[in-house]
N, CA, C and O atoms as a GROMACS GRO file, in nm:
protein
  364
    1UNK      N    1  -4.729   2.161  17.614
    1UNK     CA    2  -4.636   2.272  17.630
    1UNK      C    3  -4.537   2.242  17.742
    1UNK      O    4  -4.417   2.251  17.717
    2UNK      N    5  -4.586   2.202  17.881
    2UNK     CA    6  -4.474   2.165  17.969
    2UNK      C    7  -4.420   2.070  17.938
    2UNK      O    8  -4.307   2.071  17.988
    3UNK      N    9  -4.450   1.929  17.845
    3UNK     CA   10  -4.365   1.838  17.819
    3UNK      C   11  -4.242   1.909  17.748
    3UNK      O   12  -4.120   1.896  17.760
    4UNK      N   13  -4.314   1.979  17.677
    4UNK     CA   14  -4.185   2.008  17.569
    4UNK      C   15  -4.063   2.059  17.648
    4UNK      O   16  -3.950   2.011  17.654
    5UNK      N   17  -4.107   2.150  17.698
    5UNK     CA   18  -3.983   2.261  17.800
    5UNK      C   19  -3.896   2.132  17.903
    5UNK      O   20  -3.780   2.153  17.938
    6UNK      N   21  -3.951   2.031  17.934
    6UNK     CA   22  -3.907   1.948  18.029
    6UNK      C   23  -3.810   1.814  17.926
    6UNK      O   24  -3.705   1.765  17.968
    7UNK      N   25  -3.863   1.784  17.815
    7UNK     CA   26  -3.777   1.746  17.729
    7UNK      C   27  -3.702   1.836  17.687
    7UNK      O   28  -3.584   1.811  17.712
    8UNK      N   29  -3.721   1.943  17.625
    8UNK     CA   30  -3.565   2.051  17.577
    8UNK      C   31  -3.498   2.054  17.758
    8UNK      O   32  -3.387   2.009  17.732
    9UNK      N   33  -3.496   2.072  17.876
    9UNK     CA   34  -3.486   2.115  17.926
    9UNK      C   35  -3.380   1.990  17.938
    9UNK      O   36  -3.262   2.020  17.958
   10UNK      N   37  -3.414   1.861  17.928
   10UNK     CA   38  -3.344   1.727  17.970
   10UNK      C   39  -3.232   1.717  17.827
   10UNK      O   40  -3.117   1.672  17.837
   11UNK      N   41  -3.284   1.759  17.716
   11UNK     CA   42  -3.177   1.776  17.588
   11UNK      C   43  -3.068   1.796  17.630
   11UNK      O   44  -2.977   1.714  17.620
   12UNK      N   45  -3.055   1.956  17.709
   12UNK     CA   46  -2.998   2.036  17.723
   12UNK      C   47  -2.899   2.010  17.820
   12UNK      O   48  -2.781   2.038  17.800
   13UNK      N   49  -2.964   1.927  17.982
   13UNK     CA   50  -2.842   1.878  18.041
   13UNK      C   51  -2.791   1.785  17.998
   13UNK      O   52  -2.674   1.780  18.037
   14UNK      N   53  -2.820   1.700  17.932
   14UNK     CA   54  -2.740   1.577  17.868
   14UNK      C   55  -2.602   1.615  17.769
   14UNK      O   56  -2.494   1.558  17.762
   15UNK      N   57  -2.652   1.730  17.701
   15UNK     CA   58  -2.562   1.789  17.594
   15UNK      C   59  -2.414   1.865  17.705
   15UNK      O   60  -2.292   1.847  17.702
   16UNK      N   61  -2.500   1.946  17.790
   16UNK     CA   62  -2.392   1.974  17.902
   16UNK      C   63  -2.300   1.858  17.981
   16UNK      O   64  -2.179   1.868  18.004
   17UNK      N   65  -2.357   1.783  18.004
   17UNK     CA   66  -2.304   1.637  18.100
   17UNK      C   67  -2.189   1.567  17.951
   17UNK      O   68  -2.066   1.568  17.940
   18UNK      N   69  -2.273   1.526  17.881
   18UNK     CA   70  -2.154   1.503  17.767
   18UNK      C   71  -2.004   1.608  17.738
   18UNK      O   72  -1.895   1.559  17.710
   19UNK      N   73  -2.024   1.725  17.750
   19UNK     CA   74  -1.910   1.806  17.730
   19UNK      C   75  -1.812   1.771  17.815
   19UNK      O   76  -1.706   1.717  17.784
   20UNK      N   77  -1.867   1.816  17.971
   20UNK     CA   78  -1.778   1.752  18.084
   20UNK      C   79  -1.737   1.667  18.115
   20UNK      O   80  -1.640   1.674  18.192
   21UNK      N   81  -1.791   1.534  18.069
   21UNK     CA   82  -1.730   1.444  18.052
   21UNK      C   83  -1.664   1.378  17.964
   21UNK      O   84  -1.627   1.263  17.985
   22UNK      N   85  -1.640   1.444  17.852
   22UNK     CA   86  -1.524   1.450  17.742
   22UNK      C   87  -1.412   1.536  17.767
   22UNK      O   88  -1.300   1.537  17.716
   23UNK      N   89  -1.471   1.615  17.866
   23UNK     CA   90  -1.289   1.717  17.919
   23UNK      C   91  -1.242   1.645  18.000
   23UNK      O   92  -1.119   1.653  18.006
   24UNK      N   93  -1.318   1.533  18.111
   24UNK     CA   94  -1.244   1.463  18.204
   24UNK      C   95  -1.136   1.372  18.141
   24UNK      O   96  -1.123   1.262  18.196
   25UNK      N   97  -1.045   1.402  18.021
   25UNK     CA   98  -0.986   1.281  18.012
   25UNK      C   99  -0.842   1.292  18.114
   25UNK      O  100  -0.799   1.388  18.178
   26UNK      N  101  -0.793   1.159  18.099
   26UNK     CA  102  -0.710   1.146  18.116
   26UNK      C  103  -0.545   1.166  18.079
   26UNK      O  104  -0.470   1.070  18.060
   27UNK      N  105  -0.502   1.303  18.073
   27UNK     CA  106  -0.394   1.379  17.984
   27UNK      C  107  -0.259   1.335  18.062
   27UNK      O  108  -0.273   1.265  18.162
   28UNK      N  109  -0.135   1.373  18.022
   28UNK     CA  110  -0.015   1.370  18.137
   28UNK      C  111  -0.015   1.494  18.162
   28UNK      O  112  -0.027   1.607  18.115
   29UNK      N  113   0.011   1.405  18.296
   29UNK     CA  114   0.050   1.550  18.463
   29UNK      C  115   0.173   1.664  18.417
   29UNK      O  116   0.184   1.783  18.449
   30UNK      N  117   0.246   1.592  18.342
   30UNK     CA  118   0.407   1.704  18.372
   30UNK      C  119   0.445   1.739  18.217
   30UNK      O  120   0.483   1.634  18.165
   31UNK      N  121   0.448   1.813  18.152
   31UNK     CA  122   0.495   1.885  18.042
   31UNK      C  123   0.563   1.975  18.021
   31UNK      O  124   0.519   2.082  18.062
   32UNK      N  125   0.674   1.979  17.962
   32UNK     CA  126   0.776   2.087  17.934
   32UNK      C  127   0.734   2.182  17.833
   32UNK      O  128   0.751   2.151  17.715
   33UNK      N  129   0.666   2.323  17.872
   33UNK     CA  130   0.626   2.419  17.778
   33UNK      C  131   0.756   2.519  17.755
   33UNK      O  132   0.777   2.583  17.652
   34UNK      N  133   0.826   2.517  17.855
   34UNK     CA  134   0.954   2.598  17.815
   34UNK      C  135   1.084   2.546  17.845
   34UNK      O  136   1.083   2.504  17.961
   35UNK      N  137   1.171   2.534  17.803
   35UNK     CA  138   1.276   2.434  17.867
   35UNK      C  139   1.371   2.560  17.945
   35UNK      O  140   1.357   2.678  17.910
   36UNK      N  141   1.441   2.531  18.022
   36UNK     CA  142   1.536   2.606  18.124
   36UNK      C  143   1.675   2.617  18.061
   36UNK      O  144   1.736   2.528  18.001
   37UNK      N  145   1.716   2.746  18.086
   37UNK     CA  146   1.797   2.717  17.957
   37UNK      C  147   1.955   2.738  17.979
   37UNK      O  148   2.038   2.762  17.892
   38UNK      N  149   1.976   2.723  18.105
   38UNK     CA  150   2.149   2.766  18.158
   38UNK      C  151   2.196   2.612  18.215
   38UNK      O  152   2.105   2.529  18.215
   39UNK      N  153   2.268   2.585  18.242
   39UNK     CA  154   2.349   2.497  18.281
   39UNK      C  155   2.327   2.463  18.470
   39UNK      O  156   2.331   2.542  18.565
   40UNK      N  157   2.311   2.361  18.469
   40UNK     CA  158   2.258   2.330  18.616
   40UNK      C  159   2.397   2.237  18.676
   40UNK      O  160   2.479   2.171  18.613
   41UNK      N  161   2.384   2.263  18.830
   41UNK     CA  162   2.557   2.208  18.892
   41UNK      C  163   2.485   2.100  18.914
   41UNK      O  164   2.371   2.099  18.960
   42UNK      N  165   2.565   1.985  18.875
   42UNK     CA  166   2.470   1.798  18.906
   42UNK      C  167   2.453   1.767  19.044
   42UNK      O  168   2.366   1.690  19.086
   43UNK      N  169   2.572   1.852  19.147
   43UNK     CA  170   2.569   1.840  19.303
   43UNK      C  171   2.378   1.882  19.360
   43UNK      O  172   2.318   1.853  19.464
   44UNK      N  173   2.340   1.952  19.250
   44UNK     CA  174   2.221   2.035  19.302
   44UNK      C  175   2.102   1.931  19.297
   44UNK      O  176   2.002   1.931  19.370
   45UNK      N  177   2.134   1.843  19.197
   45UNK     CA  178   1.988   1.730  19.169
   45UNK      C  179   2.041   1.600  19.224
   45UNK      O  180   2.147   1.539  19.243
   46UNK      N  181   1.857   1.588  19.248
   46UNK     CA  182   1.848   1.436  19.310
   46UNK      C  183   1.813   1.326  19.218
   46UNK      O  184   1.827   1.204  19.211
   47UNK      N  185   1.757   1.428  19.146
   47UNK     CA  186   1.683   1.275  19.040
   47UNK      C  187   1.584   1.354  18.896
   47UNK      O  188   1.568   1.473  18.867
   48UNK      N  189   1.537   1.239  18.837
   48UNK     CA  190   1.537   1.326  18.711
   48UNK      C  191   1.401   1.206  18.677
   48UNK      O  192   1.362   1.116  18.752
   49UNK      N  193   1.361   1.234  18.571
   49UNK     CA  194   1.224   1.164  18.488
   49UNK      C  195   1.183   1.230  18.378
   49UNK      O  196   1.186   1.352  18.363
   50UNK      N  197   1.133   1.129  18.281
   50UNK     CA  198   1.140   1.208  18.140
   50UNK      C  199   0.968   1.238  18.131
   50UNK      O  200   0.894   1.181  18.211
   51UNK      N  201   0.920   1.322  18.038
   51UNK     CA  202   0.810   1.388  18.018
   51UNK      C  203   0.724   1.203  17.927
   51UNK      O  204   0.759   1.098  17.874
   52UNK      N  205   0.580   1.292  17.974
   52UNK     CA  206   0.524   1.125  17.859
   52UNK      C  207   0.522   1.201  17.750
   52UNK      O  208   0.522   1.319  17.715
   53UNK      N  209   0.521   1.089  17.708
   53UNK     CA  210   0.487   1.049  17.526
   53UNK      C  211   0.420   1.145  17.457
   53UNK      O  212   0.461   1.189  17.350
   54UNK      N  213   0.261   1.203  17.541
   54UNK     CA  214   0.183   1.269  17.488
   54UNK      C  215   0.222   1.435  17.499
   54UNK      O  216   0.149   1.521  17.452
   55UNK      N  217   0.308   1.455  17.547
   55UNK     CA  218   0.332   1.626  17.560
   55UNK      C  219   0.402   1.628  17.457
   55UNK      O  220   0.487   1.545  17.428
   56UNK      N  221   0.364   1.748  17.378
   56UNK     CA  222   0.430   1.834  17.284
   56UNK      C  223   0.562   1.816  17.287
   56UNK      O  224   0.594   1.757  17.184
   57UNK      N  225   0.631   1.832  17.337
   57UNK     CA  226   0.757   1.888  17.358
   57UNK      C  227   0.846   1.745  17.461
   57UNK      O  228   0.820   1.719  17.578
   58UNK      N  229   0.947   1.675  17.376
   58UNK     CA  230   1.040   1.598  17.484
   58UNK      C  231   1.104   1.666  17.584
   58UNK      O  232   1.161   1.771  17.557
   59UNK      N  233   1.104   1.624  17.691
   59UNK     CA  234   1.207   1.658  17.783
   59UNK      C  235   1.242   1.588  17.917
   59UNK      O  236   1.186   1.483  17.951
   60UNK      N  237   1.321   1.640  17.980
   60UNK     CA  238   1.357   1.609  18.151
   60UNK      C  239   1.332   1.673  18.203
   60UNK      O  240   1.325   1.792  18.171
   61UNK      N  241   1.289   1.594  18.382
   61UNK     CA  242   1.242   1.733  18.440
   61UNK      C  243   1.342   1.696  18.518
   61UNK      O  244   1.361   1.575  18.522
   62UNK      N  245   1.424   1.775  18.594
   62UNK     CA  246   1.512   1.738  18.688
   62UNK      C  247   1.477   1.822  18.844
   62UNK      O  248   1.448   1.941  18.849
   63UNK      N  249   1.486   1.740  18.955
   63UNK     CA  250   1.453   1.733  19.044
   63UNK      C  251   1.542   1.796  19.112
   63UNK      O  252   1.654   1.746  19.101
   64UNK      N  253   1.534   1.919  19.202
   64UNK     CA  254   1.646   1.961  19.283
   64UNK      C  255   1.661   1.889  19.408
   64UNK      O  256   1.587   1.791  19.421
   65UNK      N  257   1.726   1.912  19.487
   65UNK     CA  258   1.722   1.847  19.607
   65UNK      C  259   1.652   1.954  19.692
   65UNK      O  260   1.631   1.913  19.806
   66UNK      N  261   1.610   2.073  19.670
   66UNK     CA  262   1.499   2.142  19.745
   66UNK      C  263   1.340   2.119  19.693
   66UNK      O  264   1.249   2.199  19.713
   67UNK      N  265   1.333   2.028  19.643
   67UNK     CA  266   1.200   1.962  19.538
   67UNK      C  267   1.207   2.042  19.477
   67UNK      O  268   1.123   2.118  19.526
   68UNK      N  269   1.259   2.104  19.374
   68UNK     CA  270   1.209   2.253  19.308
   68UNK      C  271   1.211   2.132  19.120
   68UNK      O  272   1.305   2.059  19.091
   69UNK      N  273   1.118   2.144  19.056
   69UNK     CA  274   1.138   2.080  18.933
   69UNK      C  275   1.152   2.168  18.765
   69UNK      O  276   1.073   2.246  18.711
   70UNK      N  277   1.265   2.124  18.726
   70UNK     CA  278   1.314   2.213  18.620
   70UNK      C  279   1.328   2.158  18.465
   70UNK      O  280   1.433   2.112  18.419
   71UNK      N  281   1.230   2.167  18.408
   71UNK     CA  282   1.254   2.119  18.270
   71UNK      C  283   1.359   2.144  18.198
   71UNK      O  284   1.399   2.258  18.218
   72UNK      N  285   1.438   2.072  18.106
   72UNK     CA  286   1.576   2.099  18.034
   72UNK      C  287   1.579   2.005  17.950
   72UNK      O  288   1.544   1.889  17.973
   73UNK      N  289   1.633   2.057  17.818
   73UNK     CA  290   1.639   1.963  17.677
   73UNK      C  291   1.707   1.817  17.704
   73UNK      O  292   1.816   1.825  17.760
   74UNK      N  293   1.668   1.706  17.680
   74UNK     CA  294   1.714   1.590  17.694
   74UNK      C  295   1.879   1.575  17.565
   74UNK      O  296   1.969   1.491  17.556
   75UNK      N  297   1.855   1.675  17.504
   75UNK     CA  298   1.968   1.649  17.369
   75UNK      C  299   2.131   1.707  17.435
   75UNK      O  300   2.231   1.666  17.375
   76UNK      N  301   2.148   1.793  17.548
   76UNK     CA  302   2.231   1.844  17.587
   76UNK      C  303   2.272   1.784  17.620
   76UNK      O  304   2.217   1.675  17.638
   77UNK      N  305   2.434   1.813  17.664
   77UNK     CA  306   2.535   1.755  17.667
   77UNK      C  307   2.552   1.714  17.837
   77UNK      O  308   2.573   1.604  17.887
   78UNK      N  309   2.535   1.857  17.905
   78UNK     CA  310   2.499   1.849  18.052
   78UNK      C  311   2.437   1.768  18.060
   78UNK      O  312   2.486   1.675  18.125
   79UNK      N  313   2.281   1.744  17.999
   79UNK     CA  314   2.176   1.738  18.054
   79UNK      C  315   2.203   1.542  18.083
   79UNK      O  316   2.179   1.481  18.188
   80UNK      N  317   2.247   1.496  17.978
   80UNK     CA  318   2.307   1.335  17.948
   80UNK      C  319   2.353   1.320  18.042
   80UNK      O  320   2.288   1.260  18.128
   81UNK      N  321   2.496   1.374  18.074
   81UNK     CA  322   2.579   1.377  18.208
   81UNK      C  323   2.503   1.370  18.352
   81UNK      O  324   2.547   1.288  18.432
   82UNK      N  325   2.429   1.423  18.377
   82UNK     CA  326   2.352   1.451  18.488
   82UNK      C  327   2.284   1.319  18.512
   82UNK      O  328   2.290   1.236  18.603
   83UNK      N  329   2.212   1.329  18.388
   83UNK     CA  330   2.150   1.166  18.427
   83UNK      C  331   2.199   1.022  18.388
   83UNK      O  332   2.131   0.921  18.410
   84UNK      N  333   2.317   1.020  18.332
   84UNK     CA  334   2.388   0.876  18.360
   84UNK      C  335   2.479   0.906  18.488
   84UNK      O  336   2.552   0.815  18.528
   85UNK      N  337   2.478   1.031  18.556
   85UNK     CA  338   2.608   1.052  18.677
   85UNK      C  339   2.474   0.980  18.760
   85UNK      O  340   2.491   0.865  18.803
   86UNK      N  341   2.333   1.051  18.782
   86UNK     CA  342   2.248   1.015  18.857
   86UNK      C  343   2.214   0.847  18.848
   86UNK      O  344   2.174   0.781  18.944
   87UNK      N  345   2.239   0.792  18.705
   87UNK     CA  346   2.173   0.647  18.698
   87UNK      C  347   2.274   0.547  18.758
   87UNK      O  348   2.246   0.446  18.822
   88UNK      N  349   2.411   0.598  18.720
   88UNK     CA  350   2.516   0.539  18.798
   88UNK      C  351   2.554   0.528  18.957
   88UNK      O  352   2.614   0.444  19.023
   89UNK      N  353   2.498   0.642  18.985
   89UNK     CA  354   2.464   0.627  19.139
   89UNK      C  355   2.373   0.557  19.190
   89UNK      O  356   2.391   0.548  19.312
   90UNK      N  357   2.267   0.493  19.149
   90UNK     CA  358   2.143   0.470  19.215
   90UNK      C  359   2.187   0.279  19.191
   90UNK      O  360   2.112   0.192  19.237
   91UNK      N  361   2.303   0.248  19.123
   91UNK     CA  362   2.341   0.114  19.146
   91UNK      C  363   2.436   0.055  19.212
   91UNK      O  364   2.443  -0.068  19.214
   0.00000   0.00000   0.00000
């Protein structure tokens, strides 16, 4: 009788330990769930970086110069401008 309870008992954390360590994966940090949706002045950003691969949703996050970070559609017209004005600066 106590074996048993001490084997279910060891079942049971193993089954737990497996869960948690299938949530530990490794996901990306930064994802655009809503994009920002007005027009940003380019004087205001410092720098910009695109979302990974694995998020839902493409985008940029653009970097203010008060660190503040703002997702915005990569397809815009601004949004292009901003970051070839920014890529052209940094050479």
């Amino acid at each position: 009788m106590g074996t048993s309870r001490i084997l279910l008992l060891g079942i049971l954390g193993l089954a737990l330990l497996s869960s948690v360590i299938c949530n530990n994966t490794s996901g990306p940090d930064d994802c655009c769930f809503t994009l920002y949706p007005r027009r940003l002045n380019k004087n205001l950003i410092s720098s910009y970086y695109m979302t990974d691969h694995r998020c839902p949703k493409t985008g940029v996050i653009l970097v203010t110069k008060k660190s503040r970070h703002i997702c915005v559609d990569p397809n815009l017209s601004w949004v292009v401008g901003i970051m070839k004005s920014l890529d052209e600066s940094n050479f």
